[in-house]
Residue frames as a rotation matrix with the C-alpha (Angstrom) as fourth column:
UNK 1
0.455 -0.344 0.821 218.90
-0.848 0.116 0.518 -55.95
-0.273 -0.932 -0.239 73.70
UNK 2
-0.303 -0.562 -0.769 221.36
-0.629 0.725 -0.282 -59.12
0.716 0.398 -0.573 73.51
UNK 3
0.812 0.433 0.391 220.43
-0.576 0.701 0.419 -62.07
-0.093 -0.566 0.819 74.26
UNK 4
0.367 -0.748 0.552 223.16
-0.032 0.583 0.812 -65.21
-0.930 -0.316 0.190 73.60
UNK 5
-0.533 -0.796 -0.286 225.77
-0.231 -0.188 0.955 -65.44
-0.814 0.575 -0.083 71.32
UNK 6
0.563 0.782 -0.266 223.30
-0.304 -0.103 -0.947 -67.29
-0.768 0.614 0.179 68.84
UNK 7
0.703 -0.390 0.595 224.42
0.613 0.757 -0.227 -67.73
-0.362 0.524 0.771 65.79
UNK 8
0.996 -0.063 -0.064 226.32
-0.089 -0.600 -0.795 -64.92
0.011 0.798 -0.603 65.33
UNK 9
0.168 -0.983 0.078 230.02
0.583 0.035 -0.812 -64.76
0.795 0.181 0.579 64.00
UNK 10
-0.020 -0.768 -0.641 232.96
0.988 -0.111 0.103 -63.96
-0.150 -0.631 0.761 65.92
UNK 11
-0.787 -0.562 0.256 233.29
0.565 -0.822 -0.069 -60.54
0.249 0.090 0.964 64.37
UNK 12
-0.399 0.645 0.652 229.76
-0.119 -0.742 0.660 -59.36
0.909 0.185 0.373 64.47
UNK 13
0.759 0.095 -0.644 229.34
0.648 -0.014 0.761 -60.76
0.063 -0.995 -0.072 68.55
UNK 14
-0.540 -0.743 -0.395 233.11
0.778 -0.619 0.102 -58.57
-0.321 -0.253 0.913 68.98
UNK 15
-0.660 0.572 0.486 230.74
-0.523 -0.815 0.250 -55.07
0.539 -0.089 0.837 67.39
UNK 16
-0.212 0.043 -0.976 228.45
0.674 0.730 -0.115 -55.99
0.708 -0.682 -0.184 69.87
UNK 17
0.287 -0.310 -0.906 229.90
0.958 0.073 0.278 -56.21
-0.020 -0.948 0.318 72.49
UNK 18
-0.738 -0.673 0.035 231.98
0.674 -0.734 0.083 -53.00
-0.030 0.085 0.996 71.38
UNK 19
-0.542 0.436 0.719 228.49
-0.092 -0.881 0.465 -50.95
0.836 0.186 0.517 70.74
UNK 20
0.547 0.589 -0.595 227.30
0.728 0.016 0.685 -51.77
0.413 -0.808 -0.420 74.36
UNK 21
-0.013 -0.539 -0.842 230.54
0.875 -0.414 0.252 -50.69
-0.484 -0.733 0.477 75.83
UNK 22
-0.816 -0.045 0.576 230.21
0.176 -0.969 0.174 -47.11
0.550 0.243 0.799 73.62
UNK 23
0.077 0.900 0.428 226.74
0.026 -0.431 0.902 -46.96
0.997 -0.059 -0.057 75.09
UNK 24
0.428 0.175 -0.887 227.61
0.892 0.079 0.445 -47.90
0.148 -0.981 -0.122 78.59
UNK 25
-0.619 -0.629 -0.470 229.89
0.784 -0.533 -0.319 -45.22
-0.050 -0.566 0.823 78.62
UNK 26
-0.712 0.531 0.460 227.49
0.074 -0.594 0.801 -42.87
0.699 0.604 0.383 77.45
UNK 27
-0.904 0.381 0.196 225.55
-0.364 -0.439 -0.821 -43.95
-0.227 -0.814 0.535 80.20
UNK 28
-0.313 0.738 -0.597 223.19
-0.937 -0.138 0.321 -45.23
0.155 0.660 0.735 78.22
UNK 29
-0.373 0.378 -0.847 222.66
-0.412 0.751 0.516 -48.83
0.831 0.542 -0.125 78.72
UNK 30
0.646 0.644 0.411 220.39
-0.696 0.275 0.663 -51.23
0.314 -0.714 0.625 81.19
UNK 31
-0.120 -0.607 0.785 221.91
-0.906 0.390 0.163 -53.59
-0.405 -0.692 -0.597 83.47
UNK 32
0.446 0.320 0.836 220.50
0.039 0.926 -0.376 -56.65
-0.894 0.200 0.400 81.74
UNK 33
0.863 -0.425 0.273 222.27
0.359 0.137 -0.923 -55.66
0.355 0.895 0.270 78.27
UNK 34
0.174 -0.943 0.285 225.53
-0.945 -0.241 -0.220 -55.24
0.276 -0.231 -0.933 80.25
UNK 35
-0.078 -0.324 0.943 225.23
-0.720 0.673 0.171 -58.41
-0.690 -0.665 -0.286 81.43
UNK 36
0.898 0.414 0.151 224.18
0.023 0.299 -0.954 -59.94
-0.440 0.860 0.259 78.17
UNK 37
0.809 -0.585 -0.055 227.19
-0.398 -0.477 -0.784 -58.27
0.433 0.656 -0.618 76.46
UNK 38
0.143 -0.986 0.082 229.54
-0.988 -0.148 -0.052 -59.50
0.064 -0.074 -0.995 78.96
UNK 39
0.284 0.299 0.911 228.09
-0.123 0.954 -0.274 -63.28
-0.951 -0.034 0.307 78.65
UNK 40
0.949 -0.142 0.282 228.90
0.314 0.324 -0.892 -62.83
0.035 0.935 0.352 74.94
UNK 41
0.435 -0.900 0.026 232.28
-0.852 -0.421 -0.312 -61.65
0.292 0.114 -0.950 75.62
UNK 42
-0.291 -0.732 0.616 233.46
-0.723 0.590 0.359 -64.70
-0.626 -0.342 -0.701 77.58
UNK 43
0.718 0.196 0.668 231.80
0.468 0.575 -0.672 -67.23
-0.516 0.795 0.321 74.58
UNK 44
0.804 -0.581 -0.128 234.14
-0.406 -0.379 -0.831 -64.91
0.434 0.720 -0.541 72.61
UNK 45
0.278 -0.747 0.604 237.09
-0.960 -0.195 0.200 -65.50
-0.032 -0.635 -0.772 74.73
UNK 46
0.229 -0.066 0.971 236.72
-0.171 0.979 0.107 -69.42
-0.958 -0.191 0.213 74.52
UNK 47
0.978 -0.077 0.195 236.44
0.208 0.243 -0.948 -69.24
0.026 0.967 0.253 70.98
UNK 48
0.594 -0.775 -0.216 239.41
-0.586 -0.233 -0.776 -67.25
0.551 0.588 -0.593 70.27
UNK 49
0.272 -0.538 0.798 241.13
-0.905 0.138 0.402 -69.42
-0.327 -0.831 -0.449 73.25
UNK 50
0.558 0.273 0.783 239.99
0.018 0.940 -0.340 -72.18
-0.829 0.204 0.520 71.10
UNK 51
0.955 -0.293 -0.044 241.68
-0.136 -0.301 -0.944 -70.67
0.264 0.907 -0.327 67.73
UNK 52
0.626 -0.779 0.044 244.94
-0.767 -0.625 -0.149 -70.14
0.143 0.059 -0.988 68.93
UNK 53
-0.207 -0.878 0.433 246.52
-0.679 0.447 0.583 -73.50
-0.705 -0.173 -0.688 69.58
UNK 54
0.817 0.336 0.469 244.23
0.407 0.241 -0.881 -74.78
-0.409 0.910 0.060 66.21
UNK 55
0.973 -0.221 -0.072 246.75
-0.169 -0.459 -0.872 -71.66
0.160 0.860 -0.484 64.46
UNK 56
-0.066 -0.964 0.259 250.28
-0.938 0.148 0.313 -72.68
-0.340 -0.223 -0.914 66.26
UNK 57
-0.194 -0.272 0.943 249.77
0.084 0.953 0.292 -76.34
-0.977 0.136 -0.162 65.14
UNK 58
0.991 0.052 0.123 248.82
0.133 -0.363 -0.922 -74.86
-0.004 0.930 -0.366 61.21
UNK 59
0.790 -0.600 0.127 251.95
-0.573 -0.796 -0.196 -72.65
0.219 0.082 -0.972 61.46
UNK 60
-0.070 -0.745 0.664 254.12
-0.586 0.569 0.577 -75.68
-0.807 -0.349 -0.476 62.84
UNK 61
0.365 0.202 0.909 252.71
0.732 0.540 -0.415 -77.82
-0.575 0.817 0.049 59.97
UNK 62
0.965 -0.244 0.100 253.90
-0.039 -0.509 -0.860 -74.81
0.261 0.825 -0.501 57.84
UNK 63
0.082 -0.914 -0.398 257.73
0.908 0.233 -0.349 -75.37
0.411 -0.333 0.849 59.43
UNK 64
0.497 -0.040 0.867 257.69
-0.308 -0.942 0.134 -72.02
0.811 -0.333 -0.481 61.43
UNK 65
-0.166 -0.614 -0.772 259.76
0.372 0.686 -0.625 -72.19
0.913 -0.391 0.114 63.96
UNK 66
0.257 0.538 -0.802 259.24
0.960 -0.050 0.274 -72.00
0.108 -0.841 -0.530 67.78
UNK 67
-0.550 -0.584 -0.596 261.88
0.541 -0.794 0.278 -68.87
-0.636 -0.169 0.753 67.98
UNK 68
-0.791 0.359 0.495 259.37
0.373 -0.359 0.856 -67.34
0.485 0.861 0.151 64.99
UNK 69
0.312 0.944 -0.105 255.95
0.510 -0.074 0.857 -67.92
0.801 -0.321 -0.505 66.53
UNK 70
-0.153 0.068 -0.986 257.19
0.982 0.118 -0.144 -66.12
0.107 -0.991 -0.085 70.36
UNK 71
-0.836 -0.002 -0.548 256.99
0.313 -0.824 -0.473 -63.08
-0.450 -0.567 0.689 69.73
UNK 72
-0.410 0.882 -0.232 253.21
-0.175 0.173 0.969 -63.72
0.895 0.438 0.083 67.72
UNK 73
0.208 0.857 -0.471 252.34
0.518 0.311 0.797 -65.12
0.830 -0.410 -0.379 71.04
UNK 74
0.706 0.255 0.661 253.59
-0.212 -0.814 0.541 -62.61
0.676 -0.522 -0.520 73.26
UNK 75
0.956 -0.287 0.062 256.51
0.168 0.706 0.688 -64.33
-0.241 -0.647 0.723 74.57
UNK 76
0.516 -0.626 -0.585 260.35
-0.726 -0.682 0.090 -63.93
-0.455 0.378 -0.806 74.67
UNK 77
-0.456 -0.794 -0.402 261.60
-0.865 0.288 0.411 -67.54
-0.211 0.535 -0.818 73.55
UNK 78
-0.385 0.260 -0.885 261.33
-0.607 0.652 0.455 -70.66
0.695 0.713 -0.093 71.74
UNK 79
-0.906 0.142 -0.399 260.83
0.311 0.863 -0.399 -72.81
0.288 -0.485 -0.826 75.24
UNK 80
-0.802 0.582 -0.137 258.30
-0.116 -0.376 -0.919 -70.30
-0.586 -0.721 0.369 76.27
UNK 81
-0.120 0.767 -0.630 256.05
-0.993 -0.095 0.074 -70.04
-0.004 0.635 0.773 72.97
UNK 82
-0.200 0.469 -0.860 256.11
-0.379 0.773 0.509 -73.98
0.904 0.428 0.023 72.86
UNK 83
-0.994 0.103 -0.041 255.22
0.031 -0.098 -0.995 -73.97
-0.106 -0.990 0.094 76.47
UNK 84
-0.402 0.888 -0.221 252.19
-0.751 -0.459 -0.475 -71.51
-0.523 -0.025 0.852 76.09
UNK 85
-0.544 0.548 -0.635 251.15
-0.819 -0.184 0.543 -74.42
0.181 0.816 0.549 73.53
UNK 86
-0.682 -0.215 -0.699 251.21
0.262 0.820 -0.509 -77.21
0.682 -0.530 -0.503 75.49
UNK 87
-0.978 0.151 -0.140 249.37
0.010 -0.645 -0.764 -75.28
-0.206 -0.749 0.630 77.88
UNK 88
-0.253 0.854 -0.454 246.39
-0.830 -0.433 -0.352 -74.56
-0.497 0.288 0.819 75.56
UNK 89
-0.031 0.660 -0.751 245.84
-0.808 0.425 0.408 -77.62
0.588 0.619 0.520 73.38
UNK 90
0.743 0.504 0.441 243.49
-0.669 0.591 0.451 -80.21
-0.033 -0.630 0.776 74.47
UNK 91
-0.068 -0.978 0.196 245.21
-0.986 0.096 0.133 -83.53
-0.149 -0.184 -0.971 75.31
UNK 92
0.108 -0.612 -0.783 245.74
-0.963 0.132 -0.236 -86.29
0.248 0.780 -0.575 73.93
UNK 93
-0.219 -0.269 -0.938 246.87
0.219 0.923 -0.316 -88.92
0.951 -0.274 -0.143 76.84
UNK 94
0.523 0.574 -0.630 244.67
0.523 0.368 0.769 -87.93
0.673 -0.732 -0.107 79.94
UNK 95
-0.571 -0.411 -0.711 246.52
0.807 -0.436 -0.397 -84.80
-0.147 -0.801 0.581 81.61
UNK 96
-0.084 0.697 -0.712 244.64
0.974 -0.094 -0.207 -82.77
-0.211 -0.711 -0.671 83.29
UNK 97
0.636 -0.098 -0.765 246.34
0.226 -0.925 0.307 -79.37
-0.738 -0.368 -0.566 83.51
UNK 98
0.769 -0.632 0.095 248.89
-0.365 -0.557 -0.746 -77.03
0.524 0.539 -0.659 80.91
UNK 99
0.119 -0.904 0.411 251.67
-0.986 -0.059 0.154 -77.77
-0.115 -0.424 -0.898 83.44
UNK 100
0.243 0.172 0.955 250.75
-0.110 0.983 -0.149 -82.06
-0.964 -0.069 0.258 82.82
UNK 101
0.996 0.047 0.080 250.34
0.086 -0.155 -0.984 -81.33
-0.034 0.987 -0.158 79.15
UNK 102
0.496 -0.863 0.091 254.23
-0.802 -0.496 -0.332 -79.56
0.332 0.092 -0.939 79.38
UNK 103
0.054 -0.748 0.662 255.83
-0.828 0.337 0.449 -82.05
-0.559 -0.572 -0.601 81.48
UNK 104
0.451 0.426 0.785 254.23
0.003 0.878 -0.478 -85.08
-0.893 0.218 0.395 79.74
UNK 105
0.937 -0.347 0.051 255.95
-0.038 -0.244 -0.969 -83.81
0.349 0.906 -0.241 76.40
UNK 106
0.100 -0.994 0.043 259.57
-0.942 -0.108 -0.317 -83.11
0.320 -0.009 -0.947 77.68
UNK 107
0.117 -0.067 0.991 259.27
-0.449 0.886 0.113 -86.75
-0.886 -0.459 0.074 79.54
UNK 108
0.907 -0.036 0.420 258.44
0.340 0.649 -0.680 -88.28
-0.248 0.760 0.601 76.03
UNK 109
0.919 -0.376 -0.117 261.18
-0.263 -0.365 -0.893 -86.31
0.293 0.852 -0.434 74.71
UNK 110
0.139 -0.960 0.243 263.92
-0.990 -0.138 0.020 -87.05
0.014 -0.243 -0.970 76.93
UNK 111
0.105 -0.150 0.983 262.97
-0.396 0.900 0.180 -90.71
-0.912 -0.408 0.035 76.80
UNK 112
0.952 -0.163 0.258 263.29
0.278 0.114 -0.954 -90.44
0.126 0.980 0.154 72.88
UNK 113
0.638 -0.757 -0.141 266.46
-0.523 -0.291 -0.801 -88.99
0.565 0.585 -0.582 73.16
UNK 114
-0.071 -0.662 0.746 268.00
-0.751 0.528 0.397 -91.69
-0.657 -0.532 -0.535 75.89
UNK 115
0.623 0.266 0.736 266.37
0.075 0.916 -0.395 -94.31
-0.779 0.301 0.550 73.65
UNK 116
0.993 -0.054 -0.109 268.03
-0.094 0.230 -0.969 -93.14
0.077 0.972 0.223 70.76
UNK 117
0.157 -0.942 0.298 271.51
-0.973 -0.200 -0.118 -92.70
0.171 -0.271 -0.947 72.45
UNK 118
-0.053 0.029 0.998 271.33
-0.476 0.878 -0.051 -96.12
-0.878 -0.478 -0.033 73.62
UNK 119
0.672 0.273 0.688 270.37
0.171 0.847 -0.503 -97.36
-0.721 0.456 0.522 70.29
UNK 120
0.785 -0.607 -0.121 273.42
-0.522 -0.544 -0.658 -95.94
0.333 0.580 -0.743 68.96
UNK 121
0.184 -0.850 0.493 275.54
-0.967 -0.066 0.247 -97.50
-0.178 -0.522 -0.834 71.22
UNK 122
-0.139 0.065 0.988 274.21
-0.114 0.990 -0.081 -100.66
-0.984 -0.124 -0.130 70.20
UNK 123
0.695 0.195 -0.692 273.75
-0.719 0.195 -0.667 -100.29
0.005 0.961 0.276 66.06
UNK 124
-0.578 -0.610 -0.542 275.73
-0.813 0.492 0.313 -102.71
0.076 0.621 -0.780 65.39
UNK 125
-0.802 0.570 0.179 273.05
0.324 0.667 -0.671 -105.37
-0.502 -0.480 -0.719 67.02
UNK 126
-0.039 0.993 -0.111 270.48
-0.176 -0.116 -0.977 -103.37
-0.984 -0.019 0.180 65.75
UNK 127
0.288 0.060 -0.956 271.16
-0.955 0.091 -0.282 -103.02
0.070 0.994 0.083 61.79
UNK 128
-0.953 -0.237 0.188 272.41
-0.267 0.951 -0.156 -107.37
-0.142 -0.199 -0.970 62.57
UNK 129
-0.671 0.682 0.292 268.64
0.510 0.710 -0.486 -107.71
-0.539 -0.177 -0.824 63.58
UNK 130
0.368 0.691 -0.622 266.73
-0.468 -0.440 -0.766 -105.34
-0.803 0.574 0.162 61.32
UNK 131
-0.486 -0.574 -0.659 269.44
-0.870 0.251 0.423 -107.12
-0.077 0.780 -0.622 58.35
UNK 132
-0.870 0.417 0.264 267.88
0.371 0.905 -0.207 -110.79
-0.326 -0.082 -0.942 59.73
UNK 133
-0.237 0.891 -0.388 264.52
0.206 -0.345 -0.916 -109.08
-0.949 -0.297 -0.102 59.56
UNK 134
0.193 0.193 -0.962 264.44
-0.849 -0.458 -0.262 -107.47
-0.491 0.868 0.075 55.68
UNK 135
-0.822 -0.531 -0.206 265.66
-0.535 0.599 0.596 -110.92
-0.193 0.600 -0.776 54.58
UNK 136
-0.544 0.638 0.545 262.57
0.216 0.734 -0.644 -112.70
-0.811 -0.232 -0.537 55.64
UNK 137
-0.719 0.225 -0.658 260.01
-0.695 -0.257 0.671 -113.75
-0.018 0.940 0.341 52.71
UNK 138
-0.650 0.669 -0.361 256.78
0.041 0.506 0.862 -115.29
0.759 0.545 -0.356 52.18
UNK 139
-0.813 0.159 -0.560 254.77
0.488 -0.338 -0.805 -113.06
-0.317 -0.928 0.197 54.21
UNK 140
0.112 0.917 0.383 251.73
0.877 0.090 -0.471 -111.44
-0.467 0.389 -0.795 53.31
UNK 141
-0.053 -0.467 0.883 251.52
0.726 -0.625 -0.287 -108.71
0.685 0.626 0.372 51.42
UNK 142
0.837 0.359 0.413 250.58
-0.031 -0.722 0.691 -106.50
0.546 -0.591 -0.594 54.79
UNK 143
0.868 -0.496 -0.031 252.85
0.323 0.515 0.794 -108.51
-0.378 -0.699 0.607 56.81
UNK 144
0.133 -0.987 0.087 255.67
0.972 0.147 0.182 -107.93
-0.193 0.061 0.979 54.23
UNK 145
0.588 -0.027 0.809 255.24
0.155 -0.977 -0.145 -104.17
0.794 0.211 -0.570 54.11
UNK 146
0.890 -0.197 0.412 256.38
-0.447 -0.556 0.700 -103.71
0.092 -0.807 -0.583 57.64
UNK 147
0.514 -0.836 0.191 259.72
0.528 0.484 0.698 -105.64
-0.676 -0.258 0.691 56.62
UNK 148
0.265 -0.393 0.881 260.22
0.894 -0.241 -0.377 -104.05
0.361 0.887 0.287 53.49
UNK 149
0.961 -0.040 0.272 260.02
-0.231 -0.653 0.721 -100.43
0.149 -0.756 -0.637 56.44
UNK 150
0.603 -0.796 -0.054 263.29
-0.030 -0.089 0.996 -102.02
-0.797 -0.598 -0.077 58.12
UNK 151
0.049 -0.775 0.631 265.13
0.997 0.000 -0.078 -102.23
0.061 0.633 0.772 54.81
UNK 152
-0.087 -0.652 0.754 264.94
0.599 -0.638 -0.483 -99.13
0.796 0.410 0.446 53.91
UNK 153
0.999 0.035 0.019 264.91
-0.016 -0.086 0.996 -98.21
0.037 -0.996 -0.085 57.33
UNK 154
0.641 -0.764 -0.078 268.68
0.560 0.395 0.728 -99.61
-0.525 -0.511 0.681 57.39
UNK 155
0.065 -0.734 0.676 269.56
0.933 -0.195 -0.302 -97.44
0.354 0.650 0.672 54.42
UNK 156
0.920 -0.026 0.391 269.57
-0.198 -0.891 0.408 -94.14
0.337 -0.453 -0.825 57.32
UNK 157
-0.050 -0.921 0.386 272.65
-0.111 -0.379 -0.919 -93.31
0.993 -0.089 -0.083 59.32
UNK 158
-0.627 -0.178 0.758 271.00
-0.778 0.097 -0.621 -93.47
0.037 -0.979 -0.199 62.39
UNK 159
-0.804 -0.048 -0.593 270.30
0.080 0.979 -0.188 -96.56
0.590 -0.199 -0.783 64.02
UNK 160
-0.614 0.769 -0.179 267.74
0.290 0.009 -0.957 -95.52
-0.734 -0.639 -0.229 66.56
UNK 161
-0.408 0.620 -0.670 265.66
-0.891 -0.431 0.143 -94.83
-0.200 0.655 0.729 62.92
UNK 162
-0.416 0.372 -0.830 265.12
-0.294 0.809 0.509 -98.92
0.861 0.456 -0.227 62.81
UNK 163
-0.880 0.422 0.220 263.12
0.052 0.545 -0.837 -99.40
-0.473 -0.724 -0.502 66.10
UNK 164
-0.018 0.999 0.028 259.90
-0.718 0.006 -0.696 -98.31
-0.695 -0.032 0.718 65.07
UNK 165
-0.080 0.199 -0.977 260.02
-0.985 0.138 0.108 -100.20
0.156 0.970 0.185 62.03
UNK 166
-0.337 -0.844 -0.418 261.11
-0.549 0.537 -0.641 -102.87
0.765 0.013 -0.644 63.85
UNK 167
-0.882 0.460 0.098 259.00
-0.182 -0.141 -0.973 -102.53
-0.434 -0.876 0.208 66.65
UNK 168
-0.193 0.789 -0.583 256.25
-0.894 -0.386 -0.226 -102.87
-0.403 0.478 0.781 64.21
UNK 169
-0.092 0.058 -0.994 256.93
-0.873 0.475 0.108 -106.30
0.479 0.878 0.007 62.87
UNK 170
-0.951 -0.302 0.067 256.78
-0.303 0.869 -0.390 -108.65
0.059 -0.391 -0.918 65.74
UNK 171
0.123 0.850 0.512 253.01
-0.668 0.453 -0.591 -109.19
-0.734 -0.269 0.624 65.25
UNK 172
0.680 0.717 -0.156 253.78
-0.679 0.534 -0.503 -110.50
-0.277 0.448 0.850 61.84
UNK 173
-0.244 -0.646 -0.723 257.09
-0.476 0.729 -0.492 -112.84
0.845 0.224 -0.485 62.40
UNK 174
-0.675 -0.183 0.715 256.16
-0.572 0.742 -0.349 -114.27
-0.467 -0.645 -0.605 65.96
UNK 175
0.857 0.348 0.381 253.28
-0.175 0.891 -0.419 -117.18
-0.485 0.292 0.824 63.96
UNK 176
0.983 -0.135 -0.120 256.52
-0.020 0.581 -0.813 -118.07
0.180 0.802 0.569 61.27
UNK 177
0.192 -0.980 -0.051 259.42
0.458 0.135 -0.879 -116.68
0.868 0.146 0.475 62.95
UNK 178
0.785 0.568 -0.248 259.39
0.343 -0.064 0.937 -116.87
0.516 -0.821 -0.245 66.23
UNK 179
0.090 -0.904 -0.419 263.30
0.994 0.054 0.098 -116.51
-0.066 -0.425 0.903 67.05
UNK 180
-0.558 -0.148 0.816 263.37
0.368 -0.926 0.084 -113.09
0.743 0.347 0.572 64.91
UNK 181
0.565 0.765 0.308 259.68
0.105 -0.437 0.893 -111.99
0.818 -0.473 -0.328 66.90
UNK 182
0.753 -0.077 -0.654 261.19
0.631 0.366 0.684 -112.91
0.186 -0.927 0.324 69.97
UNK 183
-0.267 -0.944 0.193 264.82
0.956 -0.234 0.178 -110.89
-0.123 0.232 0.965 69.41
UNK 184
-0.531 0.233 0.815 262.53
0.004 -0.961 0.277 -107.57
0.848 0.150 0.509 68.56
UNK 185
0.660 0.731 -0.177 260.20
0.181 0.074 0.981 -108.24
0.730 -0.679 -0.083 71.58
UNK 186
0.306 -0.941 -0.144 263.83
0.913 0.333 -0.237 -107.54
0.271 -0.059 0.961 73.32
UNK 187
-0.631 -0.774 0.040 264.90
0.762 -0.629 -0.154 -104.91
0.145 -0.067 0.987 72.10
UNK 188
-0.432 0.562 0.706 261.43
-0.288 -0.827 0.482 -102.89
0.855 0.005 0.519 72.42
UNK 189
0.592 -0.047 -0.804 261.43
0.730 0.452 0.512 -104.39
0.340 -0.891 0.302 75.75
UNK 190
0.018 -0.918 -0.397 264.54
0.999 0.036 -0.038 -102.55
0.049 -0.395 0.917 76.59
UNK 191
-0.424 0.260 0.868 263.23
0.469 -0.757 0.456 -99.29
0.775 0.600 0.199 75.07
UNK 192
0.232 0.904 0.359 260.59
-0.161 -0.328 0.931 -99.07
0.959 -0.274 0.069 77.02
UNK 193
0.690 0.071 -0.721 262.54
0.678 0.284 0.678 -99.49
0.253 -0.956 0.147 80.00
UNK 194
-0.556 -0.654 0.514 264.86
0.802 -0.585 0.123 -96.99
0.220 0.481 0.849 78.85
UNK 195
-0.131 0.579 0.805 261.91
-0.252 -0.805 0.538 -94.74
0.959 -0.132 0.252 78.80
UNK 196
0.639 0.618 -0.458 260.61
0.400 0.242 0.884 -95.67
0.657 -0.748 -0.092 82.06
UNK 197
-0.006 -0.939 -0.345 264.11
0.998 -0.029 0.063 -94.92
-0.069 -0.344 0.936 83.69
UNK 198
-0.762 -0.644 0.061 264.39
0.630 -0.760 -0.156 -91.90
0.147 -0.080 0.986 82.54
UNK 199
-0.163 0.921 0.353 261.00
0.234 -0.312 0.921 -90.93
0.959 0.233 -0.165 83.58
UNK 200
0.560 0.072 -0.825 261.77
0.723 0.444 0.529 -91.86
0.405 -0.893 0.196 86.94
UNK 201
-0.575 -0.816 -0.068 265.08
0.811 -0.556 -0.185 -89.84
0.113 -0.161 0.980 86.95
UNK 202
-0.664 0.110 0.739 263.31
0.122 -0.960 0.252 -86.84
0.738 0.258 0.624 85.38
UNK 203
0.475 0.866 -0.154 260.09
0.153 0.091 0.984 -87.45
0.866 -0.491 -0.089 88.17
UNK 204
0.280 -0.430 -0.858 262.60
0.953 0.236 0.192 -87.24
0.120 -0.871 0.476 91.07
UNK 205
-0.454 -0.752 -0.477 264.03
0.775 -0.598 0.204 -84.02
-0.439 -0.277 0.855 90.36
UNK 206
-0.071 0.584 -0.808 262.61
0.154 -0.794 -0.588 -80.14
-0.986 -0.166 -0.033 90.18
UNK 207
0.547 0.060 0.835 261.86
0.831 -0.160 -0.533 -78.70
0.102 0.985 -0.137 86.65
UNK 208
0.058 -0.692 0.719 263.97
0.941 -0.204 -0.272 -76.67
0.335 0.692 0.639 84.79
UNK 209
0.297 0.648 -0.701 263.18
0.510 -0.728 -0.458 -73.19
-0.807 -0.221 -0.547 85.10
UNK 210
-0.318 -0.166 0.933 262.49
0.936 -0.210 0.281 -71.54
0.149 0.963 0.222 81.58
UNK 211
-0.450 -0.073 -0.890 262.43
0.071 -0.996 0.046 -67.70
-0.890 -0.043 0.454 80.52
């Protein structure tokens, strides 16, 4: 008779389960090993529930692409398979539900992509203050890592590639260089109101509807 899952593997709880259900048909089995059998089925179920957004974040680390993995997960398109993942892995920043988990992602994303439009419009200010910034010297050696970041930070094309870096050094210019600290405290000021904005927008108004 079965008792709980125990220690046994995934494959040998899945026979099982699979030689109860030959025996039930058969007629053959007691009501307590049917109920047993289907207590070790839903432990199965979690597990593999548990596997599957573990193997879409492997498979993303391997560069697959969303339009790859949908029809692995049973889906017809790239928004839907990276939906279904969102959906399934745990979180991160304190939403509740798959549909929190989803929304909370496109929100970050559209507020990355307003931030970075914006910081396009403005590179010329930015690669000015990330230029002041890579000049600066006699810093520790921690301190002067995260300047040495905005140099080569300035040697990208895009401009919205020197916030973080940037965004990173006012802890260690606002004790020696308080004007510079102050000038990045600004512009990641502004970001972040950027994001907020467009959080607001996107909060105001129905979701999309994906296929």
């Amino acid at each position: 008779m079965l008792n709980d899952r125990g220690g046994y593997a995934a494959v040998e709880a899945l026979a099982l389960v699979q030689g109860v259900l030959a025996r039930a048909r058969a007629g053959a089995m007691s009501s307590a090993e049917l109920v047993a059998a289907l207590t070790l089925l839903r432990e199965l179920r979690e597990e593999l529930a548990d596997w599957e957004p573990e193997l879409i974040t492997a498979a993303r680390q391997q560069k697959v692409s969303w339009a790859a993995l949908a029809p692995a997960l049973g889906v017809t398109s790239r928004q839907a398979a990276e939906r279904r993942y969102l959906r399934l892995r745990p979180s991160d920043t304190g939403e509740r539900t798959g549909e929190e988990r989803v929304r909370a992602q496109r929100d970050k994303r559209a507020g990355d992509r307003a931030v970075a439009a914006w910081a396009r419009d403005n590179a010329a200010v930015l690669r000015q203050l990330a230029g002041q910034v890579s000049s600066v010297r006699g810093l520790s050696p921690h301190a002067q890592h995260h300047v040495d970041q905005v140099s080569q930070a300035l040697a990208e094309d895009d401009p919205a590639s020197l916030l973080p870096p940037l965004t990173d050094t006012h802890t260690h210019l606002k004790a020696t260089h308080a004007s510079l600290a102050a000038q990045v405290q600004s512009l990641t000021d502004q970001a972040t109101q950027i994001r907020h904005t467009t959080h607001l927008m996107r909060s105001s108004s129905p979701p999309a509807a994906e296929h």
